[in-house]
Each structure stands twice: as structure tokens, then as C-alpha cells.
C-alpha positions as CSV (number, residue, x, y, z in Angstrom):
1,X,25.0,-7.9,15.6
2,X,24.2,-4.4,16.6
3,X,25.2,-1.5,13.9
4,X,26.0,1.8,15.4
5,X,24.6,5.0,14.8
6,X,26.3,7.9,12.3
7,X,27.9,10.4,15.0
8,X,26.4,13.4,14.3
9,X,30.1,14.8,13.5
10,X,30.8,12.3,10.7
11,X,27.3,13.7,9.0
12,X,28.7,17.4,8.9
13,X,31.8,16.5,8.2
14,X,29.8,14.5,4.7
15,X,27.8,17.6,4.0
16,X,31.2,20.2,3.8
17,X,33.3,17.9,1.6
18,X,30.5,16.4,-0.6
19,X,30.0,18.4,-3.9
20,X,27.0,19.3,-6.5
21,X,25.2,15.9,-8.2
22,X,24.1,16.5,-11.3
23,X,19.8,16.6,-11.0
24,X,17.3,14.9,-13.8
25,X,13.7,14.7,-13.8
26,X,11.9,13.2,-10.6
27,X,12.4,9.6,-10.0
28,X,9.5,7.3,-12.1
29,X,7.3,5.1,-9.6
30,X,6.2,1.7,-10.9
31,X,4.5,0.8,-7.9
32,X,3.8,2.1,-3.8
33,X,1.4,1.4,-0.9
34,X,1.9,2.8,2.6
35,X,0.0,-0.4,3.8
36,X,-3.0,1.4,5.1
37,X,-5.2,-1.8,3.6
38,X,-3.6,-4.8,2.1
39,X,-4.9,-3.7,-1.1
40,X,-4.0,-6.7,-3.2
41,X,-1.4,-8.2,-0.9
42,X,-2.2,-12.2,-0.2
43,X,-1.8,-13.5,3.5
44,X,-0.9,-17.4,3.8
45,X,-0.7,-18.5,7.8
46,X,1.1,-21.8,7.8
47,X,1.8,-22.6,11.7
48,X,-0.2,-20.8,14.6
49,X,-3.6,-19.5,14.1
50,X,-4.3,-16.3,15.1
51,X,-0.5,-15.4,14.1
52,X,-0.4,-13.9,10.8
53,X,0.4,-10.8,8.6
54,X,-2.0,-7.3,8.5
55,X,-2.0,-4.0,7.6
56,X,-2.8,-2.4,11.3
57,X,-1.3,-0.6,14.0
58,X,-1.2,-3.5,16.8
59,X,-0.1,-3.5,19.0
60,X,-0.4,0.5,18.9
61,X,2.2,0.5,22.1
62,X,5.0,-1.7,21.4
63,X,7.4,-2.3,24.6
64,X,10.6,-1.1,22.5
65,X,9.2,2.4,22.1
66,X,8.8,2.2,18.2
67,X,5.7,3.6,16.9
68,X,3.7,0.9,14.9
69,X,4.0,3.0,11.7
70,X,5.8,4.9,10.0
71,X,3.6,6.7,8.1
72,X,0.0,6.8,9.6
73,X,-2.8,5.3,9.6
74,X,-1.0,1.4,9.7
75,X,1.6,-0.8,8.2
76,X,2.5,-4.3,7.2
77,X,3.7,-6.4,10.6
78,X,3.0,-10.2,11.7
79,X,1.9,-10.9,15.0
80,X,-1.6,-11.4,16.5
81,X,-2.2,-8.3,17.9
82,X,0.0,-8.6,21.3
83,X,2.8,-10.5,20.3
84,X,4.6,-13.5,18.1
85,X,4.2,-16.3,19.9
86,X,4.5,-15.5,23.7
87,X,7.3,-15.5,26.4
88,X,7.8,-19.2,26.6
89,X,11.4,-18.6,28.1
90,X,11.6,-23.2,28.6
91,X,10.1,-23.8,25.5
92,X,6.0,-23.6,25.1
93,X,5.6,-20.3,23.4
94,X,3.3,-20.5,19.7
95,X,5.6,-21.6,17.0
96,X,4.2,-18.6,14.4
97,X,5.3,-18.3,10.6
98,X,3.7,-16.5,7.4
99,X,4.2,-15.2,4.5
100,X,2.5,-12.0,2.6
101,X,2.8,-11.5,-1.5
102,X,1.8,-8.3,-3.0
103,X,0.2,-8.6,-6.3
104,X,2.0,-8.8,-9.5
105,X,4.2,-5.9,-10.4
106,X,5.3,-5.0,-14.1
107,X,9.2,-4.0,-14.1
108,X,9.5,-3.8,-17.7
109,X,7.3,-0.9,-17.8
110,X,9.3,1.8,-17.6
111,X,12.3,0.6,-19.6
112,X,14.9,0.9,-17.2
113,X,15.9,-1.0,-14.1
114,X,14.5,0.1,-10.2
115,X,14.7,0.0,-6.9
116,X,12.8,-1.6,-4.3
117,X,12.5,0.1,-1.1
118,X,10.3,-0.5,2.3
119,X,10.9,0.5,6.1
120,X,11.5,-2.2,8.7
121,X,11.1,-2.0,12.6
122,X,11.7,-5.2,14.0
123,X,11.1,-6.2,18.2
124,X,12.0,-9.8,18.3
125,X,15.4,-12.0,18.0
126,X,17.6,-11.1,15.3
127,X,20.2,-12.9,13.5
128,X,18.1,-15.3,10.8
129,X,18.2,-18.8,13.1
130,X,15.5,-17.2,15.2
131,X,12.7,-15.0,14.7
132,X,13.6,-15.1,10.5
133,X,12.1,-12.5,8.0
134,X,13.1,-12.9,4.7
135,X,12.4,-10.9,1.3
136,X,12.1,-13.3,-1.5
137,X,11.2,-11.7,-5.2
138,X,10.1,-14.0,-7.8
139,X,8.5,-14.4,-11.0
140,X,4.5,-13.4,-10.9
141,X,2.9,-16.7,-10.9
142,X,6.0,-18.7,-9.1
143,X,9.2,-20.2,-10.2
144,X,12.6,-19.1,-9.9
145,X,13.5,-16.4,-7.3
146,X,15.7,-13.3,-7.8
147,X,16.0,-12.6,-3.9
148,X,15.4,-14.9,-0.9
149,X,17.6,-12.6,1.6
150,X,17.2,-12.3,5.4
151,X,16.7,-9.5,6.3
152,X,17.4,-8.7,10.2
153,X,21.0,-10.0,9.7
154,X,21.0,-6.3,9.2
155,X,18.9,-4.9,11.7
156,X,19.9,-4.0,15.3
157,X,17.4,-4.6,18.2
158,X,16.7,-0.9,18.9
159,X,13.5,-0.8,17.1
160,X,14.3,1.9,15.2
161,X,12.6,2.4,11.6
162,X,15.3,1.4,9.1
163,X,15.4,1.7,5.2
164,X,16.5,-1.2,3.1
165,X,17.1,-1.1,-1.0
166,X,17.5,-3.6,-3.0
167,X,18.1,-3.2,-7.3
168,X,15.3,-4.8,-9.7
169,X,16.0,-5.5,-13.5
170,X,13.4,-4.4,-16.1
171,X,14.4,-7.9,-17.8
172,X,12.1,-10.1,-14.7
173,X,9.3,-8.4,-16.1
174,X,6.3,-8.9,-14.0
175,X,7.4,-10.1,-10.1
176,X,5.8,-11.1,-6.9
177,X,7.2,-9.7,-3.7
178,X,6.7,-12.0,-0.7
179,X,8.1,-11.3,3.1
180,X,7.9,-14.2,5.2
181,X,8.1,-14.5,8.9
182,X,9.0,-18.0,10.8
183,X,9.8,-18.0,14.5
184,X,11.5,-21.3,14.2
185,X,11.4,-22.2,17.7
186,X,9.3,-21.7,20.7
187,X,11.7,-19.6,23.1
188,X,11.2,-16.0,23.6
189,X,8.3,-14.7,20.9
190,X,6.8,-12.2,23.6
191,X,8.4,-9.2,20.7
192,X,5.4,-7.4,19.1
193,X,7.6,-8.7,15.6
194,X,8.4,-7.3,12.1
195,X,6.6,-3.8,11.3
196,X,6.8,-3.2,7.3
197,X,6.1,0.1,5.9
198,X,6.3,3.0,2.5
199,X,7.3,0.7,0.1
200,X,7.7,1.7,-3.1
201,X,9.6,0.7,-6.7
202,X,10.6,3.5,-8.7
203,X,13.3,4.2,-11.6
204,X,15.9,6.1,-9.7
205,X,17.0,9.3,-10.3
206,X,19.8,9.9,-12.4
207,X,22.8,11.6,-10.7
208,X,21.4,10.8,-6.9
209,X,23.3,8.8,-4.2
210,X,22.4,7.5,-0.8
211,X,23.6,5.3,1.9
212,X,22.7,1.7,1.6
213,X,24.1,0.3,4.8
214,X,25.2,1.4,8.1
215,X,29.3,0.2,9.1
216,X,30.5,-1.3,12.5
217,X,32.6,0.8,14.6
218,X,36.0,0.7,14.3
219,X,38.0,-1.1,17.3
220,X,41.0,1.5,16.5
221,X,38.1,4.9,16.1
222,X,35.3,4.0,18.2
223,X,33.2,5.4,15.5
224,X,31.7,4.3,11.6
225,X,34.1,4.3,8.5
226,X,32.2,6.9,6.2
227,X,32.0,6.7,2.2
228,X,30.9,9.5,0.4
229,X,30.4,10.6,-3.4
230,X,32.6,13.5,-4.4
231,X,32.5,15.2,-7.8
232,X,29.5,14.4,-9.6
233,X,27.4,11.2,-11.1
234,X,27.8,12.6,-14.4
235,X,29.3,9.8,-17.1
236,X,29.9,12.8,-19.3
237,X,32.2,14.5,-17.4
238,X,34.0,11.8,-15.9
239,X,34.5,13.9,-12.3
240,X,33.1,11.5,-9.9
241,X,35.4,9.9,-6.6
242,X,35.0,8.6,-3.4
243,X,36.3,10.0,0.3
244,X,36.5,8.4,3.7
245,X,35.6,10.0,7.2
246,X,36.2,8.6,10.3
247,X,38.5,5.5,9.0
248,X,41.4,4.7,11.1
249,X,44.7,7.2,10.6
250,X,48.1,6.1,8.7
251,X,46.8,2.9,7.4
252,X,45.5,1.8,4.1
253,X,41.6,1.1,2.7
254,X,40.5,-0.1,-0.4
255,X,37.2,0.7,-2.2
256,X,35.2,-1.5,-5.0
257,X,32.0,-1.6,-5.9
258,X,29.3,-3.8,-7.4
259,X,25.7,-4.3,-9.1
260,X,24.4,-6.5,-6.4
261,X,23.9,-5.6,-2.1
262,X,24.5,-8.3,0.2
263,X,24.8,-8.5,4.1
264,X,28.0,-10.7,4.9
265,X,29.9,-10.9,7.8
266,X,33.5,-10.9,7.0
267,X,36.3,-10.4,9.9
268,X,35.1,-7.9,12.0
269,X,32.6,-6.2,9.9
270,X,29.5,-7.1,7.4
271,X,30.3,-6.4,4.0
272,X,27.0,-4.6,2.0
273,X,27.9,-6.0,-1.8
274,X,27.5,-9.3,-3.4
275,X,31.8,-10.6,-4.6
276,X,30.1,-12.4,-7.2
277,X,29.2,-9.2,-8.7
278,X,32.2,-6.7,-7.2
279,X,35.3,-5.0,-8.8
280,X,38.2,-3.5,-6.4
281,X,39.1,0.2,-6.9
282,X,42.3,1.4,-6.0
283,X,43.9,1.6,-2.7
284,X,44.2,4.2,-0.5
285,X,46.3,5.8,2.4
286,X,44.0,6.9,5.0
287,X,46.7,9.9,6.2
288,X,46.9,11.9,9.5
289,X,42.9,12.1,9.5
290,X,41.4,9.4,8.5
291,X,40.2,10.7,5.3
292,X,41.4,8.1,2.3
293,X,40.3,9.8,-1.1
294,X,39.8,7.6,-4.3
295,X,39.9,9.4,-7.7
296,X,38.1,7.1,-10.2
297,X,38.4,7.3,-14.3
298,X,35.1,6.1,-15.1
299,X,36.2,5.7,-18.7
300,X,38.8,2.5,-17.7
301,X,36.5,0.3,-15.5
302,X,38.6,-2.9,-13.6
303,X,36.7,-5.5,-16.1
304,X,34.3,-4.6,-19.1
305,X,31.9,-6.2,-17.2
306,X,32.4,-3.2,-14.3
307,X,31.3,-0.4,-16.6
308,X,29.4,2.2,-15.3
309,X,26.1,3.6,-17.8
310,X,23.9,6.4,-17.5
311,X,20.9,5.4,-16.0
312,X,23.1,2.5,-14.0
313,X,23.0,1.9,-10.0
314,X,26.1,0.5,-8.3
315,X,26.8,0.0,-4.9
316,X,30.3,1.4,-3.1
317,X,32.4,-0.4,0.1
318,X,35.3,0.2,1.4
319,X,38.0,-2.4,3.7
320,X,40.5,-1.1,5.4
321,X,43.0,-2.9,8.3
322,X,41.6,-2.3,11.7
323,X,43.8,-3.8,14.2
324,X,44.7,-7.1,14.0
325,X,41.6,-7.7,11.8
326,X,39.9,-6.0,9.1
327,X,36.7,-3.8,8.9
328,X,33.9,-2.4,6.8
329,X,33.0,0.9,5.8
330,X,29.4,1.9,5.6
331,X,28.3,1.4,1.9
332,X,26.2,3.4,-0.6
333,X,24.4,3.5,-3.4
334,X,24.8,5.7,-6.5
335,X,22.8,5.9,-10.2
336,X,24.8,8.1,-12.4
337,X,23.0,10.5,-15.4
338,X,24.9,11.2,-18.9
């Protein structure tokens, strides 16, 4: 599924109506490589020699336009240079797959839970039953695994460099981080592949919030339903809410929010947080404009279980009617301060 692009309206419109976050101290890194060497990183090729993960800039020239970093000099991708397995449009193309683990990284460090974040540029079939990359996060040394997510579900086939976060508790203590690529099939693996870059793990900053994941246009708009943070982050001062841009007028949304991302598509969108871990918010009428608004008392969460800390990050969604379906806003992520 392709995601559409913010219009550049919907961006303006976030920057007049969003207010003042409170600001702490810069964010704390635990761990970061730009993947100008695998420094530490271990490569296991499984299926097709000569296919396998590197920190490189091949190929330099990639057909979908995309440089092959995104910071200089390289980054992390799987391929063997050209390609990930050849055209093979009847069957006969290579049959690639490998995986890459970083070494092991202490979360319990810093005291406080963090965020794992990296850059992906994908040119190859998307969707998860072809062409598969997957983030899996486990315990240093194996075992159990905290993640095992695909991740181009999310990713549209333009190429383009996009951000992915996911939320790491200080309680795993020391973790591997593995991405593993598997063509699955051998149809259509003439893409140059998955292109991995600036990944870092760092205790967020307090009072900060960012977008997590990109919407689907509205059938009824033709355009992105927008969240964003109004107010402030502070817990103290219990000011924070939610607005909508862009959602369709003189209907209804609801917003919730949750500890855990997720990329599900439900009805005619792909909702960003985990229900296991979510809590529904009030609803909303979305008015004349479009523009839904959501007070929120962070002092009388849903559930105990929903309550919102200093220091804590929690992801926010919106669903609204959208025709004869339903639809997704775009979600975001937000760590509050005191």
C-alpha cells in the first residue's frame, strides 16, 4: 500500500495551531553508527552467495533515484552490489536472504526507557510475502524476542528515505538488534533492496513530540488526516490536547493512544498502535473544517494502566468515518516532562 505525502498546506497549517513544548536537557544516546563500517555488526548469508548485508554505497546509482545513503560515506543495505536476486520475471532469479545483528547494547544503562530509530530506503517488492525485511530485537545472546515486525508493510515504493521508531524498555537490559532480509521467491529481485541508515538509541527528550506514521488519504478529502500536540507535554500542568487537520467535515473521530506502534491494516487505513496496549480518548465532531479538537485531563487516564509519567512515551491515533468505511489518521509520538 502506498502512503501519501503531507501536503505542504496541512504542515503550515500544524505549525500556526501547535503551541510551546516544555524543553529538558538534550536527549541521552545509548548507542549510534551511521554504518560507515559494520563496526561490530555480524553478517549471516543463508541462501545465495554473493547476496548479503554491507555497510557500502552499491550500487551508488540505484534505478529509483534514491541516493544509497543518507548520510555519507555508506549505509547498511543487502544486495550484491547490482541487485537482489535478478529480473527473473518466470521464475529463475537468485533466491537471496540474510540477516545482520549489531553487537550487544545495554538498555538499562541510562535508567529510563528509549527509542530505537534508523532510516529505511527500500527498491524492491513491498508488502511482507515478497521481498520481506523484518526488525527483530532480542535478548543479547538469543532467546525470546521483543520485536519481530516487518517493516515495508509501511513503506511505499518511492524510494524515499523514511524514519521508523520503535520504544525499548530499560527492563530487556542488554539486546541484540537483527534486520533480516528474505526474497522468498524468485520473481522480480532486479531492486537494488533495503538501504539502512543513522540509527541510533537514545533516552528521549522530555516534553518533545514527533510523527510516527504517515495516514492514507481520505476517500471523502483527497488528503492525510493530521494529529497534532497542543498545549504542552508537561504532567505538571496538565495543559496538553490533541487537534485534527485535514479530517473529513461534519463527522465524528475518535483519538486513543498506547505504549506500543504497530502497522495494521484496518478498513481503509493502517492503524500505527498495538490494541493490546491502546486506551480510547474521547470523541470528537470534526465541524465545518475538518479540525476535531480533544481536550485531555491527564490526571483521570481511561484505565490505571493508561497513565501518562514524566519521562513516559506514548503513541496517539485517531479514527474517524470516512464514507462508507472508516479511516486512519497519521499517528505520533509524544514523551512528556514533569
Amino acid at each position: 500500500m502506498n502512503h501519501p505525502k503531507l501536503a505542504p498546506v496541512s504542515l503550515a497549517a500544524a505549525a500556526a495551531i501547535a503551541t510551546t513544548l516544555c524543553t529538558t536537557a538534550s536527549a541521552q544516546s545509548l548507542y549510534s553508527t551511521d554504518f560507515a563500517s559494520l563496526d561490530g555488526w555480524t553478517v549471516q548469508t543463508t541462501c545465495t552467495p554473493g547476496y548479503e548485508w554491507a555497510a557500502d554505497a552499491t550500487p551508488f546509482t540505484r534505478a529509483c533515484g534514491a541516493p544509497a545513503f543518507r548520510s555519507p560515506p555508506a549505509s547498511l543495505n543487502f544486495n550484491n552490489g547490482v541487485d537482489i536476486g535478478g529480473p527473473g520475471f518466470h521464475g529463475g532469479a537468485a533466491v537471496a536472504c540474510g540477516s545482520v545483528t549489531s553487537p550487544p547494547i545495554d538498555l538499562a544503562s541510562a535508567g529510563a526507557d528509549s527509542i530505537l530509530t534508523f532510516w529505511v530506503s527500500l527498491e524492491m517488492e513491498i508488502g511482507c510475502q515478497w521481498d520481506a525485511l523484518r526488525l527483530i530485537v532480542r535478548p543479547a545472546g538469543g532467546g525470546g524476542e521483543y520485536y519481530n515486525a516487518c517493516l515495508n508493510v509501511q513503506l511505499s515504493t518511492d524510494c524515499d528515505w523514511q524514519r521508523f521508531d520503535f520504544p525499548l524498555q530499560a527492563a530487556w537490559g542488554d539486546v541484540e538488534i537483527t534486520f533480516d532480509f528474505h526474497a522468498l521467491d524468485d520473481w522480480v529481485n532486479d531492486g537494488s533492496g533495503p538501504f539502512i541508515d543513522d540509527l541510533s538509541i537514545e533516552v528521549p527528550t522530555c516534553g518533545n513530540w514527533s510523527k510516527h506514521c504517515e495516514g492514507v488519504a481520505s476517500t471523502a478529502t483527497g488528503t492525510n488526516a493530521v494529529l497534532i500536540v497542543t498545549g504542552s507535554t508537561s504532567i505538571a500542568s496538565n495543559e496538553f490536547g490533541l487537534a485534527g487537520i485535514d479530517f473529513p467535515n461534519n463527522t465524528f473521530a475518535a483519538a486513543f493512544y498506547g505504549a506500543l506502534p504497530d502497522a495494521l491494516v484496518v478498513g481503509d487505513g493502517i492503524r500505527c498502535i498495538a490494541a493490546a496496549s491502546s486506551y480510547r480518548l474521547s470523541i470528537a465532531p470534526t465541524r465545518d473544517f475538518g479540525r476535531p479538537e480533544w481536550p485531555v485531563d491527564l490526571t483521570a487516564p481511561p484505565m490505571p494502566s493508561g497513565q501518562v509519567m514524566a519521562g513516559s512515551t506514548w503513541y496517539y491515533q485517531a479514527i474517524y468515518r470516512d464514507g462508507p468505511s472508516f479511516q486512519f489518521s497519521d499517528a505520533i509520538r509524544v514523551t512528556f516532562c514533569e
